[in-house]
RORO-460691 format. One record per atom (N, C-alpha, C, CB): x, z, y; residue in one letter. Coordinates in pm, whole numbers, plus 50000, padded with zeros to 5 digits. Glycine has a CB too. Layout:
N
XZYa ...
! end
This chain:
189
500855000049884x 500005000050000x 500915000050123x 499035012249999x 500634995350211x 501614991850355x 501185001050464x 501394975150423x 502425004550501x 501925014750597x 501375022650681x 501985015550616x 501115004250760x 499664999450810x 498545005650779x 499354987650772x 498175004150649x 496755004650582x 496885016050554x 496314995950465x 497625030550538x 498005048450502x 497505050350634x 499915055650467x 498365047950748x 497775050850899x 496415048950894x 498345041351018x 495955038550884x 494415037050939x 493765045250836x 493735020350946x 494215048050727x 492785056750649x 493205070150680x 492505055050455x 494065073950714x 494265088050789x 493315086850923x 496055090950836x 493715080650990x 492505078451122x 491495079951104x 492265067251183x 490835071550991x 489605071950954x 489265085950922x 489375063050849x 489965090550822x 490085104650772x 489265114550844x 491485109150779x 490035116950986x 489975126251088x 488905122251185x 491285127651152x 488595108251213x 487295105351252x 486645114751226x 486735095151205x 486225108551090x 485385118951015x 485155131450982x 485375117350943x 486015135250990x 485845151450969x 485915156051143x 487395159750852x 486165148351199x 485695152351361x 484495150851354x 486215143951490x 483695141551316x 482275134751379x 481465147651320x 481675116051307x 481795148951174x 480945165851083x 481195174851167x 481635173350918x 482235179151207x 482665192751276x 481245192751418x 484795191251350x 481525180251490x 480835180751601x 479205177451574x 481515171251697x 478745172951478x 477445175351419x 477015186051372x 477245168951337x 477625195251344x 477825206051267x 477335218751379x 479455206151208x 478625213551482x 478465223751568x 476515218551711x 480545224051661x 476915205151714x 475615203451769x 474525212051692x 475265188451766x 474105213251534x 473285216751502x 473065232351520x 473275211451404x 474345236951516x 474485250251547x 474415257851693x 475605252451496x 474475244551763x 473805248451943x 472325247451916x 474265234752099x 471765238151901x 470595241051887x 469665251351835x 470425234451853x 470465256251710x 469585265251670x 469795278051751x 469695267051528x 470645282051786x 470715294751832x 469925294351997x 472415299451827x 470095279952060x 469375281452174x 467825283852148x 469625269552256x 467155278452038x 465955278352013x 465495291852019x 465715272151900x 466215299151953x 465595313951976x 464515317851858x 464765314652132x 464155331751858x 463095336651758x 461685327451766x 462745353051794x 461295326651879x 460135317951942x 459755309051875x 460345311952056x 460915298651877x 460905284551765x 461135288951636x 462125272451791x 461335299351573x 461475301851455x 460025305951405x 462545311451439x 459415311851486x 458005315951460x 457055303551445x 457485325151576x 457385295651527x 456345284451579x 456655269151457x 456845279951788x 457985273151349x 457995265951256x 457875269151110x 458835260951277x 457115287051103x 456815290651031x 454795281250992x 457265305551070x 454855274150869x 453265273450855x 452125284550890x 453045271250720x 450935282450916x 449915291450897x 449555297350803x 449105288350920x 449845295250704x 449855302650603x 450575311650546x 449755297750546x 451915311850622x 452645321250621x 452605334250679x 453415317050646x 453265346150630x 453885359850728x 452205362250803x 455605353950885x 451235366450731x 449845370350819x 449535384550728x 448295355950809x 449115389850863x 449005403450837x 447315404450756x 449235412650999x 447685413450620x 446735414250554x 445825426250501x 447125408850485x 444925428350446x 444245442150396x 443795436250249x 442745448850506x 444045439550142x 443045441750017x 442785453149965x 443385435749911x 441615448749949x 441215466749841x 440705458149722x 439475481949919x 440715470849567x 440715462649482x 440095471849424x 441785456049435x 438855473349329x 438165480249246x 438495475449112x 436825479849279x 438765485249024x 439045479448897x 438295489448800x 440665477948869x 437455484948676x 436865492848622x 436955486748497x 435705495848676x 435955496848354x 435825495048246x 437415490348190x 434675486148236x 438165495148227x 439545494948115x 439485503548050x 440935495948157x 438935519748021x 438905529647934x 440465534348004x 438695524947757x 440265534448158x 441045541948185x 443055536648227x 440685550148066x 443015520448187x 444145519448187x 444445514748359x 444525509948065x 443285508248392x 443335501448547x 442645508548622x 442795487148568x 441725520148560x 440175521748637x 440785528148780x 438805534748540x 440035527948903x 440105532649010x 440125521149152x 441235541148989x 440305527449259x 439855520449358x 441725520949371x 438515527149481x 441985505849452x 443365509149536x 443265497149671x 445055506149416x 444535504649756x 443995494449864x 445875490549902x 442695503850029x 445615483050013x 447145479850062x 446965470150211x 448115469449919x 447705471550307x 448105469150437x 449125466850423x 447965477050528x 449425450450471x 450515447950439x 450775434750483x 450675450450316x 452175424850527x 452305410750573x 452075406650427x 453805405550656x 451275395250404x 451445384250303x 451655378650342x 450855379350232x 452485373350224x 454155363650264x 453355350350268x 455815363050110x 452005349650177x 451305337150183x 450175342250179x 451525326850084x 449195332450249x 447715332250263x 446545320850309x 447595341350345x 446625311950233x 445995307050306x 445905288850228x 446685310950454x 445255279950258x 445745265450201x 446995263850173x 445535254850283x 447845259450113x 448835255250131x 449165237250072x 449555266250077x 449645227650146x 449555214150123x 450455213649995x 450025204950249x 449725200849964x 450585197849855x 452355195049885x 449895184949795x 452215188249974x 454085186850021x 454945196649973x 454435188450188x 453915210350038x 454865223450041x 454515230949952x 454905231650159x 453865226249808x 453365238049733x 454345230249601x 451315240749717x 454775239449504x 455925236749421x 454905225449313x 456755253649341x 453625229049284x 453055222449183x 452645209149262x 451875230949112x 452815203449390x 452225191549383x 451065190649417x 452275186849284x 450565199849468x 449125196049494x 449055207449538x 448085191149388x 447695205449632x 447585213549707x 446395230349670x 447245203649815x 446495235949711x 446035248349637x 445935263549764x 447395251049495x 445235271349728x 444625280149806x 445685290049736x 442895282149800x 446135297149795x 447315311249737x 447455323149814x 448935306949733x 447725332849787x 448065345149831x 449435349549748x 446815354949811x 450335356949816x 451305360649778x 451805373049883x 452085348949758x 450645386549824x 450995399549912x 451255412049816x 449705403450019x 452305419049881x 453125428049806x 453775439149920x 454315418849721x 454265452149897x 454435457049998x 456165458549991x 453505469350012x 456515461250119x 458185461050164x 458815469950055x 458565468450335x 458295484450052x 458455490349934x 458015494749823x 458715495349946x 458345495849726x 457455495649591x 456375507949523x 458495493549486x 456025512549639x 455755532849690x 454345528549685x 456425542449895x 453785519749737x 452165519249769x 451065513549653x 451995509049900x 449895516549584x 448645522549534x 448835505249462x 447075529649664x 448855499049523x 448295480449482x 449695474749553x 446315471949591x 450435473349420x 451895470449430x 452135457549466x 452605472749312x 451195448749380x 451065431149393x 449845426949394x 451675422349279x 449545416849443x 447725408349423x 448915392349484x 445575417249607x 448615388149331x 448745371049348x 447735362449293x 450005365249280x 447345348549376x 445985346549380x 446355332549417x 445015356049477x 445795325349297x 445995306349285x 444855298449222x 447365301249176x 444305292049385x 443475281249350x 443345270449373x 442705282349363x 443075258049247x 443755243849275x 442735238749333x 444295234549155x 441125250949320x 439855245749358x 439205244749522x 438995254049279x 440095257949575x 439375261449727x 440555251549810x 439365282749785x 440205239949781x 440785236249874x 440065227249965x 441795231949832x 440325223450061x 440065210550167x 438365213250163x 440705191250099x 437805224150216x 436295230850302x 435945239350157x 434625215550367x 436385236550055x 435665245349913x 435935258049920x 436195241649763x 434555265449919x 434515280149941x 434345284849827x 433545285550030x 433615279849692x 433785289249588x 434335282349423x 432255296749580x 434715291149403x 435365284549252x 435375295949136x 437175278849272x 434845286249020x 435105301348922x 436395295748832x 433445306848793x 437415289448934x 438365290848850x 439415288148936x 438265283048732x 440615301248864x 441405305248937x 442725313648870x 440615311549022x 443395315848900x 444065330748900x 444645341948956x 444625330948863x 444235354548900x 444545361949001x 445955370448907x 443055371349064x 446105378048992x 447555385448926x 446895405048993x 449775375949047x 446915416648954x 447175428649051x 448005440148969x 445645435249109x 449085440249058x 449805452849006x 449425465049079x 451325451449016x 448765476649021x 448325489849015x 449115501249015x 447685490848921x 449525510549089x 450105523749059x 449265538649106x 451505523049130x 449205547149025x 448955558149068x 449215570348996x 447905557449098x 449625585549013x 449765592648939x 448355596248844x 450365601549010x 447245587448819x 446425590348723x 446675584648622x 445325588848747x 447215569548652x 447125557848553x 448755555948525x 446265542648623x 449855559848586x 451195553848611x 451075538648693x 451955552048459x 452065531348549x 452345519048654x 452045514248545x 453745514548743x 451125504848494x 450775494448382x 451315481348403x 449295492548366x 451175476048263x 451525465348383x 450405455948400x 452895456048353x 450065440748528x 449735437248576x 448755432148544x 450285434748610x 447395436848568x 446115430348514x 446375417248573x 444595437448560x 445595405048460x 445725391448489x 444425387648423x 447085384148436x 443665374448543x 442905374948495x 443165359148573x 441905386448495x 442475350348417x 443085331448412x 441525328948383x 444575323548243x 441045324348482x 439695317048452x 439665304648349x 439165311448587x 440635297648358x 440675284948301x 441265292748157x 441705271848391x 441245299148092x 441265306447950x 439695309447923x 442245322047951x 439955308047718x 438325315647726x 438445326447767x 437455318147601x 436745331647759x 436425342947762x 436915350447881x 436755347647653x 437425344147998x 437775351648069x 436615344948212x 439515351748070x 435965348848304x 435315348848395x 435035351148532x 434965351248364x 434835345648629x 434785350748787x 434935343448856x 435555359148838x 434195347348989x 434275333949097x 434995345549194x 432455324149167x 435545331649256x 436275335449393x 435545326949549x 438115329749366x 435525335149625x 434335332349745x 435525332749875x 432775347849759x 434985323749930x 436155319150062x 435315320250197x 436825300450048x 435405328650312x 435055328850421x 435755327650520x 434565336050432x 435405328150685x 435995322750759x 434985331050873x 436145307050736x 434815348050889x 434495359750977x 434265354151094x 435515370350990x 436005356051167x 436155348451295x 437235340251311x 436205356451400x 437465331951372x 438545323851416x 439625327651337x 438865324951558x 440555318851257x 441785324751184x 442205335151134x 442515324351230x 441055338651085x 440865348650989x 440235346250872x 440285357851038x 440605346750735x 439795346750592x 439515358850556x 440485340950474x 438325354450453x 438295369250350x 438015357850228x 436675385350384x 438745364450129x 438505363749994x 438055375449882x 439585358949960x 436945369349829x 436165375149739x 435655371549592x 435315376449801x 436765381649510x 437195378749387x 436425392349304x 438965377449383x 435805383149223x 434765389849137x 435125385048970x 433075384149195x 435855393148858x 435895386948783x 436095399148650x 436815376248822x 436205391648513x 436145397948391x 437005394648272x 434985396648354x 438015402348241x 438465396848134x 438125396048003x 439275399848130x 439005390047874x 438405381547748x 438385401747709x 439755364547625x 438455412847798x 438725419847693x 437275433047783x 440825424047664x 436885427447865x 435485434847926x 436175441848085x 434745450847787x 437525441648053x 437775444048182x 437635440248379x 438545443648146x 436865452348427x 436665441948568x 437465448448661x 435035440148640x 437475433648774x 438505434448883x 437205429648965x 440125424348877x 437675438849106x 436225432849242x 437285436449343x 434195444449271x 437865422049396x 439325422349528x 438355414849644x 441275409149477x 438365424849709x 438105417049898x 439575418349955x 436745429050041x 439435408649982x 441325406950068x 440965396450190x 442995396449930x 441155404250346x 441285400550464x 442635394550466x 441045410950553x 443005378950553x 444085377750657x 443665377550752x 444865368650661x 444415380450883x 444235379050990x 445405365951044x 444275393151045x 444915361651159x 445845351851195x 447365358751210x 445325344951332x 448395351051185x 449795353851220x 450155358351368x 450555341751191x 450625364951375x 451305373951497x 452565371951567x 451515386351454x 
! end
């Protein structure tokens, strides 16, 4: 190779790793000028919204039975598009849990491929609720899969006031067990 042609791909070389450096760093002006503001404002609506569920659970013979409640950000709430949902399609979800693992209604996860785009009720769904209390301990997580036999319940979709939902989950498992979840979001903050 001629000397010529070593020089110029060194040039080239350093071009390049100049042009990254200074793209790099452009991207890194931007973000920091943007501020928390723009970080909020490119979070979806369905994200980070402050939530309430209470959850009645009965006829387990004791393994779920009792009332529990929880206040708390869910991390999700709300439609979520297909673009941004891992399965491809678009689907109604909740995904609320508390910061620490101390509070009554540990988890409530909640997936429907049905409430979507104006659909307010569906009897098929799934829900997920993790339970703690010094009556019952910590069991683990009643689940209840509509689309299985024998298992049953509709889920009811409202719209109170302005950017705000309630969901209302009424259901039974293949084994007689019931779950009755009202779960508020409120719009994001």
């Amino acid at each position: 190779m001629s000397r010529l042609r070593i020089v110029h791909m060194a040039i080239v070389r350093r071009v390049r790793a100049t042009r990254s450096i200074m793209y790099l760093l452009a991207g890194l002006v931007m973000i920091s000028t943007a501020g928390p503001a723009a970080a909020q404002e490119s979070k979806p609506h369905y994200n980070e919204r402050p939530a309430v569920a209470n959850v009645v659970m009965s006829n387990s013979r004791g393994v779920y039975d009792g009332t529990y409640s929880l206040s708390e950000v869910a991390r999700v709430c709300g439609e979520v598009p297909a673009e941004m949902n891992f399965s491809g399609v678009p689907a109604f979800g909740v995904t609320l849990y508390p910061d620490s693992g101390e509070a009554e209604l540990s988890d409530v996860t909640f997936d429907s491929k049905e409430l979507v785009g104006g659909t307010t009720t569906s009897g098929i769904f799934f829900l997920s609720v993790k339970v703690q209390s010094p009556a019952i301990g910590s069991p683990p997580a009643y689940v209840l899969d509509t689309s299985k036999p024998n298992r049953f319940g509709t889920a009811e979709l409202s719209y109170p006031e302005p950017g705000t939902l309630e969901l209302r989950v009424k259901g039974v498992d293949d084994l007689g067990r019931a779950v009755d979840l009202v779960l508020t979001c409120k719009p994001r903050i």
